[in-house]
N, C-alpha and C positions, 0 to 999 in steps of 0.2 A: 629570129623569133624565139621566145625566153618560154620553155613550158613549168611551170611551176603548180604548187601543190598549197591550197590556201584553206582549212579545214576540209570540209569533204566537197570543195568547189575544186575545178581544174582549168587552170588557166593557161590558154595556148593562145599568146600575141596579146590580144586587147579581146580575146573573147574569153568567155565564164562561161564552163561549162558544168554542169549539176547532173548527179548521177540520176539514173531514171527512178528509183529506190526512195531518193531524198523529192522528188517533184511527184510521187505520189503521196507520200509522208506530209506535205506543204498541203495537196490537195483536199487531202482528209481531214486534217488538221481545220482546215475554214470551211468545209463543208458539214461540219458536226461543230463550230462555231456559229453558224447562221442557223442551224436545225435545230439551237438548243431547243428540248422544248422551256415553257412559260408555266415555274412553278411558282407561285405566291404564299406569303408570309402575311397576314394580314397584324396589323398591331393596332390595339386599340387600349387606350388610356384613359382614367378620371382621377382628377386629384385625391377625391375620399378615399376614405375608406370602406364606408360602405352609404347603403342609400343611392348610389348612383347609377346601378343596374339598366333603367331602361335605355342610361344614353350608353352605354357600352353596349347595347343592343344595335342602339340607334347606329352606331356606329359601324358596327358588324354589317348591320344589312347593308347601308350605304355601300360598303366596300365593295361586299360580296354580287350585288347588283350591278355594277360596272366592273365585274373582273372578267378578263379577259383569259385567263388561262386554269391550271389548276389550283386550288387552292389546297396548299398543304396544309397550315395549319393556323389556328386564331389565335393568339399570342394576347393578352389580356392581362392588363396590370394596373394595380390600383395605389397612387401615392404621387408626390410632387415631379413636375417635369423638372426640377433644380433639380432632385435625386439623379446622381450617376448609377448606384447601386440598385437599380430595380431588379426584381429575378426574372418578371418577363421581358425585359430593355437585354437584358445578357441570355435569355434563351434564344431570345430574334437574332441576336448579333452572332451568336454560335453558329446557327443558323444560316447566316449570309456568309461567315468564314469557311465550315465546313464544306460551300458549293450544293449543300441540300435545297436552295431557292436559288431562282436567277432576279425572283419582285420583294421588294420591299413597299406592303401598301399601307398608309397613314389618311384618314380625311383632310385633315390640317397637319403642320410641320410642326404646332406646341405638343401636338398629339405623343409625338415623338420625343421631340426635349422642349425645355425652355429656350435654350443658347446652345450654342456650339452644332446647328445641322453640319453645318456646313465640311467639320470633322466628319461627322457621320457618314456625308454622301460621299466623301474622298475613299473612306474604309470601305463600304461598297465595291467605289467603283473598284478598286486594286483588288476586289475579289471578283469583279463582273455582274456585279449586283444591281439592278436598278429602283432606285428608290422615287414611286410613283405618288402625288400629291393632288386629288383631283380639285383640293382648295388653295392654290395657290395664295403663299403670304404677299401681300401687296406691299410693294417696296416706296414709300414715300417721304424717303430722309424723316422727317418731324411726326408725320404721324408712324412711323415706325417705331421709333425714339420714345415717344411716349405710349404707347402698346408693351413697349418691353419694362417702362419705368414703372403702368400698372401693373403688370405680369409679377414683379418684384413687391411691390406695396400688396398684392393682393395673398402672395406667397408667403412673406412673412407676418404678414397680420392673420390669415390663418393660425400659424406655428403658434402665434403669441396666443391668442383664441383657446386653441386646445393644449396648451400649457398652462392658461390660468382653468381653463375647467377641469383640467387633472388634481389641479392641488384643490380646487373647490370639493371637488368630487373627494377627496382625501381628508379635507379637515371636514367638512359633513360625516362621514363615517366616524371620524374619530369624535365627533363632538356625540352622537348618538353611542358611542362604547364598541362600536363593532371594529373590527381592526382590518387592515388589507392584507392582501396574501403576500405582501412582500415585509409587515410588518408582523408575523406570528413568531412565535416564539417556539421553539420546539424542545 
């Protein structure tokens, strides 16, 4: 019989024995695993930039009507789900890194991004995060396909939209004599 010493496990023949220290340490450890309590992050998004207030309401309530735990905080941002750079897309995700929420809650998954959930829910889970979707996207190879090809057509025909009424908006001023604040002279 070989008694040997294998980190803080002790092996004598074919049996593993665990100091009583390290089997309360294990015990606590999964019993404040399953006790987390249920803190929620609610995230709610619209493309605009402004004008779109009530569905960002609409959204809040929906969430906050089915939430099951506490709700920390409402996380609210307004601009493209293509955008990786949102300030509330990066306060949420501080948020799920930090351990300050165990829920990540969205109505719909565009809510969140356009592409790449799927990154998202891995980063989650590797922090313990749960990221809850009470609208699940419906997966149907072609009609998915062309959901994401509108999603794209709709995105940048926007972009295009309010880059031609920027310079509208710019040569109007300038044809009336007024100048912009980016074109004064000092």
């Amino acid at each position: 019989m070989g008694v040997g010493r294998q980190d803080s496990v002790l092996l004598v023949g074919h049996e593993r024995r665990f100091s009583s220290a390290d089997v309360e340490n294990m015990k606590r450890g999964s019993d404040s695993a399953t006790s987390r309590p249920r803190l929620e992050v609610l995230y709610v998004r619209v493309s605009g930039s402004s004008g779109q207030e009530s569905s960002l309401a609409a959204q809040e309530e929906e969430l906050r009507a089915t939430s099951t735990g506490t709700v920390v905080k409402v996380v609210k941002d307004r601009g493209s789900g293509l955008r990786e750079n949102r300030p509330g897309l990066n306060r949420m995700l501080a948020m799920a890194c930090d351990g300050s929420v165990s829920v990540v809650r969205v109505t719909h998954e565009d809510r969140l991004a356009r592409f790449g959930v799927g990154w998202l829910k891995r980063l989650f889970a590797f922090h313990g995060v749960t990221l809850e979707v009470p609208h699940p996207k419906k997966s149907g190879g072609r009609d998915e396909l062309l959901e994401d090809f509108v999603s794209l057509v709709t995105t940048f025909a926007g972009r295009l939209y309010g880059m031609r009424s920027a310079e509208a908006r710019k040569r109007l001023l300038a044809e009336t004599g007024q100048c912009t604040t980016g074109d004064r002279a000092e």
